[in-house]
MILOPA-892724 format. One record per residue (C-alpha): residue number from 1; residue in one letter; x, y, z. Coordinates in Angstrom, 1 decimal, always signed. Example, Ala and Ser with C-alpha at 12.3 -4.5 7.8 and 13.67 -1.06 7.14 Angstrom:
# residues 2
   nr  rest      px      py      pz
    1     A   +12.3    -4.5    +7.8
    2     S   +13.7    -1.1    +7.1
//
This chain:
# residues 307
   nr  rest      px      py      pz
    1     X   +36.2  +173.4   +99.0
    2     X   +35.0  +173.7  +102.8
    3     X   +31.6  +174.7  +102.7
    4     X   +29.7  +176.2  +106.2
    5     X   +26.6  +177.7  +107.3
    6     X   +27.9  +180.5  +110.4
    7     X   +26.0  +183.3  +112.0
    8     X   +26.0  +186.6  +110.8
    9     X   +23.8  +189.6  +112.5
   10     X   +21.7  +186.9  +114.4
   11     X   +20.5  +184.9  +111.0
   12     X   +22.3  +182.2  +109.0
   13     X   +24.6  +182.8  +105.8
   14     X   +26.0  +180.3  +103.7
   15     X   +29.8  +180.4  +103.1
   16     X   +33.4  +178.9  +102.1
   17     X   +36.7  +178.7  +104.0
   18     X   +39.2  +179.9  +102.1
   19     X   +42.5  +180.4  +103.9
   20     X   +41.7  +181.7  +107.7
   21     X   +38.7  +183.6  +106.5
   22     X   +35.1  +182.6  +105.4
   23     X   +34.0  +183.9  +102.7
   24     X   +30.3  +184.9  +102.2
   25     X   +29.3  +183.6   +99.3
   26     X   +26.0  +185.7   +98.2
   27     X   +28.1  +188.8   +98.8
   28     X   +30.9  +187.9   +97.4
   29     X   +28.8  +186.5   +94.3
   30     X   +27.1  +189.7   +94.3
   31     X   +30.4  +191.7   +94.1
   32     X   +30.8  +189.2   +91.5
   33     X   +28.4  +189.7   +89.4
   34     X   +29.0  +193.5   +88.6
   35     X   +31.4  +192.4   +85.9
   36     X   +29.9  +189.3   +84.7
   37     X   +26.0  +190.0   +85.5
   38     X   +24.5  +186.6   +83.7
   39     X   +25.8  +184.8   +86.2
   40     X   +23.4  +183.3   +88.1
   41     X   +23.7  +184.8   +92.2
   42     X   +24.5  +182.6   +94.8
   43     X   +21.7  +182.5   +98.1
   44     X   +22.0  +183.4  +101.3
   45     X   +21.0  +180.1  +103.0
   46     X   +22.9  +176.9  +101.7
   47     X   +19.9  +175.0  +101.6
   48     X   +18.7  +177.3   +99.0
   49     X   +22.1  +176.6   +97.2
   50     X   +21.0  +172.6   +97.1
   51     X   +17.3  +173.3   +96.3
   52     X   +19.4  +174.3   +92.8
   53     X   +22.7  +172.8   +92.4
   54     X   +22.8  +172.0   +89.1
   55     X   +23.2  +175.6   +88.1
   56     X   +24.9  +176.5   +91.0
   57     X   +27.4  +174.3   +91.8
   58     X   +30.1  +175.5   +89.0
   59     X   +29.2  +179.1   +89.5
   60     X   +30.3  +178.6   +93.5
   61     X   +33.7  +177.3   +91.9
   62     X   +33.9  +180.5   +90.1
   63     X   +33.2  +182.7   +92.9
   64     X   +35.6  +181.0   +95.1
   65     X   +38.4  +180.7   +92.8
   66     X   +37.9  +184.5   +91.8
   67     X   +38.2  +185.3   +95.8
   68     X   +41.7  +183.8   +95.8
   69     X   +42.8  +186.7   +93.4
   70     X   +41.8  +189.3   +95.0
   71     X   +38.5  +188.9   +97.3
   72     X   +40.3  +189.9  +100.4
   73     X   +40.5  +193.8   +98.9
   74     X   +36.8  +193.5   +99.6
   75     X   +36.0  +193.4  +103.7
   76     X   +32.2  +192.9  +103.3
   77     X   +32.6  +189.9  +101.4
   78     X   +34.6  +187.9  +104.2
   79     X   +35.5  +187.4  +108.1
   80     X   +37.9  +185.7  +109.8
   81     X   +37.5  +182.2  +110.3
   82     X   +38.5  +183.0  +114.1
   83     X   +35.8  +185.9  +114.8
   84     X   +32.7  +183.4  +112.9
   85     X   +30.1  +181.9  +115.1
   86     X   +29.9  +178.2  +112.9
   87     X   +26.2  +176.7  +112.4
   88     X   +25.3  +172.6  +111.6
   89     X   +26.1  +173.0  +107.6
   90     X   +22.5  +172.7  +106.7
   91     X   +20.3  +173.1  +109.6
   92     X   +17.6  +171.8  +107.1
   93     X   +18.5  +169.2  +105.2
   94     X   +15.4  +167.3  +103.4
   95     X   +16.1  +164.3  +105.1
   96     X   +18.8  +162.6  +107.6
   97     X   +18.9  +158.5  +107.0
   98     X   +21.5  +157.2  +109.8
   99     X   +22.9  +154.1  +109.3
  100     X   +23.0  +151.6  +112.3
  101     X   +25.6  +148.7  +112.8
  102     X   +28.0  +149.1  +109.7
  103     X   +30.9  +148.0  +111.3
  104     X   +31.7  +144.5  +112.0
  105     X   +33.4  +144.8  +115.7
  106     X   +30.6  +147.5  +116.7
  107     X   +27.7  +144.7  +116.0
  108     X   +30.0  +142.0  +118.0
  109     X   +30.4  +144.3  +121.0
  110     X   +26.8  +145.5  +120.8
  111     X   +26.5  +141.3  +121.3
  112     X   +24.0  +141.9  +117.7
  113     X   +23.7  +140.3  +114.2
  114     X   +25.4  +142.0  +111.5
  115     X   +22.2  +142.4  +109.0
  116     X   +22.0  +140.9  +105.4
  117     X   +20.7  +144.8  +104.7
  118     X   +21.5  +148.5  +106.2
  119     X   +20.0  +149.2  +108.7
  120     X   +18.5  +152.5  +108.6
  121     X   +16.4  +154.8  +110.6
  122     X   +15.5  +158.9  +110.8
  123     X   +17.4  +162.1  +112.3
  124     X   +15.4  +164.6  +112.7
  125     X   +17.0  +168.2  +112.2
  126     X   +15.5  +169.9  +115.0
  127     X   +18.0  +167.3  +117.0
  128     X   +21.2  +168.9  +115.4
  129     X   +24.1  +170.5  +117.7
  130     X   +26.3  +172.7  +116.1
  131     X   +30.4  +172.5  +116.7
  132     X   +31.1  +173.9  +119.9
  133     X   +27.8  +173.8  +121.2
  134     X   +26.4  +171.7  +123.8
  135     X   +25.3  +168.4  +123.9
  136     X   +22.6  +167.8  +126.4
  137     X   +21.9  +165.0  +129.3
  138     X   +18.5  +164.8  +129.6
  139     X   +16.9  +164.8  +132.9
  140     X   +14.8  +161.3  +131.8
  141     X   +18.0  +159.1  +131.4
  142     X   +22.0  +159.1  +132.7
  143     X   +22.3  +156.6  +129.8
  144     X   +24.1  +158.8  +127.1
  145     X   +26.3  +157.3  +124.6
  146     X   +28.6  +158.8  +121.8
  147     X   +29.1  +157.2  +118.0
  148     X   +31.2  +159.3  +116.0
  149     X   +30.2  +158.9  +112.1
  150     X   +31.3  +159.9  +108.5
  151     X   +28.4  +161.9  +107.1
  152     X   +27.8  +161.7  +103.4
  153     X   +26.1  +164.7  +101.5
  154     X   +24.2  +164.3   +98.3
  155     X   +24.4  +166.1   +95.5
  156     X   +21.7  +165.4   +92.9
  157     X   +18.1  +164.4   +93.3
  158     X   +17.4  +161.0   +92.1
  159     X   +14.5  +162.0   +91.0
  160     X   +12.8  +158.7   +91.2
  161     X   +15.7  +156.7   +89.6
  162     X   +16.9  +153.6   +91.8
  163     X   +20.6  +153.9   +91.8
  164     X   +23.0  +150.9   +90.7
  165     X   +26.3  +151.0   +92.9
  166     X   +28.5  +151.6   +90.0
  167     X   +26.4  +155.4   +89.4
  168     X   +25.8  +156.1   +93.0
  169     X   +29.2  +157.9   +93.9
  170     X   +28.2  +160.7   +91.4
  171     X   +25.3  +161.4   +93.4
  172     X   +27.4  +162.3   +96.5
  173     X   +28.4  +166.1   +96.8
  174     X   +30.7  +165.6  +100.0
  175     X   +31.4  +164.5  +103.4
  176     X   +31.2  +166.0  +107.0
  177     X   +31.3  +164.7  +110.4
  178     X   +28.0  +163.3  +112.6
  179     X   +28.0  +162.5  +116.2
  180     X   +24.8  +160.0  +116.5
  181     X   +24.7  +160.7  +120.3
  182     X   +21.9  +158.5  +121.5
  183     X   +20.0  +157.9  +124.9
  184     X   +20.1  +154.2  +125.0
  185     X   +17.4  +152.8  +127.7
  186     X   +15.3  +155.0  +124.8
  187     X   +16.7  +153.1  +122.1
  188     X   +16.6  +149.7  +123.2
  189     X   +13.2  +149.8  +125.1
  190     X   +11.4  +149.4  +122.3
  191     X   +12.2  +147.1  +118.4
  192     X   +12.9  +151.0  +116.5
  193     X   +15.0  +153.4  +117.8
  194     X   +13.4  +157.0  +117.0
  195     X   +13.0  +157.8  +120.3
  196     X   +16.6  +157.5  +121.4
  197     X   +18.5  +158.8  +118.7
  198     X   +16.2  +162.2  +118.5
  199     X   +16.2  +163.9  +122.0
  200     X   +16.7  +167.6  +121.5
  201     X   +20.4  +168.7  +121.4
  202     X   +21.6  +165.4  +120.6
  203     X   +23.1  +165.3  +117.2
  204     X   +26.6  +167.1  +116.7
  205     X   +26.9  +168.0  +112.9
  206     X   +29.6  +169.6  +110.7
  207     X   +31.9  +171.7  +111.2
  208     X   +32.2  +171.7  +107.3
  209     X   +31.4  +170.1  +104.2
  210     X   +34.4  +169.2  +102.6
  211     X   +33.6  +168.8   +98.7
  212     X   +33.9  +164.8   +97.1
  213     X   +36.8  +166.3   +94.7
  214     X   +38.8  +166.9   +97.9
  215     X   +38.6  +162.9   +99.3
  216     X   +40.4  +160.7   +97.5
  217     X   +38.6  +158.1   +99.2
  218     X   +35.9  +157.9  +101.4
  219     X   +36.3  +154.3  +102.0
  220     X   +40.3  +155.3  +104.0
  221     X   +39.3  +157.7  +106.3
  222     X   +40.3  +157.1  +110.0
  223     X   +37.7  +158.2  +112.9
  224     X   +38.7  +159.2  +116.0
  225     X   +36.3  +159.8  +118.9
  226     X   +38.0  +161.1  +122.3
  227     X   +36.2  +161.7  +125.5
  228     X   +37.9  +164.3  +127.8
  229     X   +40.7  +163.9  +125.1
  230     X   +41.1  +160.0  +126.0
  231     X   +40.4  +157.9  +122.8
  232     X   +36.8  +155.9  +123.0
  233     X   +36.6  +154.8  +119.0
  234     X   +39.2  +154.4  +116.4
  235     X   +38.8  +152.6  +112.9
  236     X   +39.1  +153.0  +109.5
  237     X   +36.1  +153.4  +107.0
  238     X   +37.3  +150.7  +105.0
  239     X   +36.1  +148.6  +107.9
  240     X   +32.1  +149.3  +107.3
  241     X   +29.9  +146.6  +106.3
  242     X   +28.2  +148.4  +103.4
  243     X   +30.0  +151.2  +101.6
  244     X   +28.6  +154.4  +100.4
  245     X   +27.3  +153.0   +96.8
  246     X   +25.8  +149.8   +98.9
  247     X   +23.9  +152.2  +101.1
  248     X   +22.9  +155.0   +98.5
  249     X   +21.9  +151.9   +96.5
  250     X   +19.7  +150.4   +99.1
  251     X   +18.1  +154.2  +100.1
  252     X   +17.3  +154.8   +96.6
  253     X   +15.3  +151.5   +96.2
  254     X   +12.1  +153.0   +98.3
  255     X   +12.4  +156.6   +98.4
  256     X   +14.2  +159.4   +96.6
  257     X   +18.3  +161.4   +97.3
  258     X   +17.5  +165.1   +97.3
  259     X   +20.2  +167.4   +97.1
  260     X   +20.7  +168.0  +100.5
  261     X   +20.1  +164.8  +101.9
  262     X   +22.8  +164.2  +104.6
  263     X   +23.4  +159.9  +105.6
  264     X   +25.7  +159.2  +108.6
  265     X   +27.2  +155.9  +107.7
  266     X   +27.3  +154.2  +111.3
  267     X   +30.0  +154.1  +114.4
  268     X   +32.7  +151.6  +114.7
  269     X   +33.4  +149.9  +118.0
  270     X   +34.2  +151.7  +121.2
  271     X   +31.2  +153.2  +122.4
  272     X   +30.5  +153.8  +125.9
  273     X   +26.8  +151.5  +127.0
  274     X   +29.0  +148.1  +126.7
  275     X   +32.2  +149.0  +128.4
  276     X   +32.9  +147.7  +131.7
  277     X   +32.0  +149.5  +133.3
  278     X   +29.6  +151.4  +131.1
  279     X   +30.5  +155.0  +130.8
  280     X   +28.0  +157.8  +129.8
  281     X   +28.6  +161.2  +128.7
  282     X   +27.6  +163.3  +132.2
  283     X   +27.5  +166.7  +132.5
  284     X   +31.0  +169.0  +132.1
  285     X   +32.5  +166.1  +129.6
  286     X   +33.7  +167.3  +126.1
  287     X   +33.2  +164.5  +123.2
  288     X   +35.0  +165.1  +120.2
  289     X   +35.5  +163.1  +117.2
  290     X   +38.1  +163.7  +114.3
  291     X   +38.4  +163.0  +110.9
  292     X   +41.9  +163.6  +108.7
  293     X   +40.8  +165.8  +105.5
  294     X   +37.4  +167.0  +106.7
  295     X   +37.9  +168.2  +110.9
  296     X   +37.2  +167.6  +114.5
  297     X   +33.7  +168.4  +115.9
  298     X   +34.2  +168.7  +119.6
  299     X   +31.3  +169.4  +121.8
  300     X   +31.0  +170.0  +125.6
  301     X   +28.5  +167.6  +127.5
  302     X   +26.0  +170.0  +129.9
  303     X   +22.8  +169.1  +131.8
  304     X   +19.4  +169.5  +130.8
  305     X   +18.5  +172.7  +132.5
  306     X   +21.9  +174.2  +132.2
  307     X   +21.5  +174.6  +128.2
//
């Protein structure tokens, strides 16, 4: 499944693409649930959907699968995927935990160690760009870099269980697409880099979820990430440092996965502060980064008092 959060009537809904429509899943759920009425209803918001998963999870398979057989005789319960203004997939997610240097050539061009540990640090959701919207150049720096990312979701609370990497995959619901766009005099003025990967408008997210039964494996996925459609970044996850188990692993040893939880696994090489020239993302730019199986997120570059 491709899951999305899109506008509808000026407030957020939760929904599936199915086809070249999206379909809205509480409405839908509700039409639903006039022939089978114990079935529990599916929310509005999908952060509501991952506060309870466990229940909800194989009743969205339901609901979806019933759509394919005849959901499209209903009109309230879907749009066109052309005519649907897409959000960040969950605008509040309990917690973003980046990873930083996970691929071998990005540490050697950053001229950096690659660390006996993941490196992590916090997104904060406020920072989140949705697809198509714009990514801004704040008026404090020119120094604004690009690092196209896999996203893992999670899909079950740990619950204060450390995970072993053999059980960690189960805890992962699916995948989307992250841009960690970063001011990077911010970042590297100071040891910890909260300042310069959280300036408002910053963080390009989605377009979808993409459910873990649809990757055959995360660990073969190429990224692309084009600037003004010229390639900046290309690699293949099988290139990071630490995989997804290795990471979820070392997360889970100090605080607890929630449903919800979104982890951008880090960039690989080609980003723009130690090319040579250095190039930055300046207003009027589009940076867009692609992954096969889950989408491109392409965002246009404006400055700060144009947003």
């Amino acid at each position: 499944m491709k899951l999305v959060s899109y506008r509808d009537q000026g407030k957020p809904r939760f929904g599936a693409i199915v086809g070249d429509r999206v379909v809205d899943l509480a409405r839908w759920s509700a039409i639903c649930r006039e022939k089978h009425p114990s079935q529990a209803p599916i929310p509005v918001r999908i952060e509501d959907f991952f506060e309870d998963i466990e229940t909800l999870e194989p009743v969205l398979k339901t609901i979806v699968a019933a759509f394919l057989t005849g959901g499209v005789g209903y009109p309230d319960a879907s749009k066109p995927l052309s005519e649907v203004k897409l959000l960040a997939p969950i605008r509040r997610p309990p917690k973003t935990i980046c990873v930083a240097r996970n691929y071998a050539e990005h540490a050697k061009e950053a001229g950096l160690e690659i660390s006996p540990i993941p490196i992590l640090f916090a997104r904060f959701s406020s920072t989140f760009v949705a697809d198509g919207d714009p990514v801004v150049v704040p008026t404090v720096s020119d120094d604004l870099d690009w690092e196209g990312e896999l996203a893992v979701i999670i899909g079950k609370d740990t619950k204060g269980r450390r995970l072993s990497k053999a059980e960690a995959m189960d805890y992962v619901f699916g995948y989307s697409i992250f841009n960690d766009v970063t001011v990077r005099d911010y970042q590297f003025r100071v040891t910890q880099y909260t300042a310069g990967k959280n300036f408002r408008a910053s963080g390009p997210f989605g377009p979808v979820i993409v459910t873990a039964d649809e990757i055959a494996d995360p660990h073969k996925l190429d990224i692309k990430t084009t600037l003004n459609g010229e390639q900046m970044q290309f690699a293949n996850t099988d290139t990071m440092i630490y995989d997804i188990p290795t990471i979820l692993e070392n997360i889970s040893e100090f605080i607890d996965l929630e449903a919800g939880d979104v982890i951008p696994t880090g960039t690989p090489a080609g980003v723009g502060f130690k090319r040579k020239p250095p190039i930055f993302l300046k207003d009027g730019d589009t940076i867009t980064v692609e992954i096969p199986g889950i989408g491109v997120l392409s965002n246009p570059v404006v400055g700060e008092g144009k947003h």
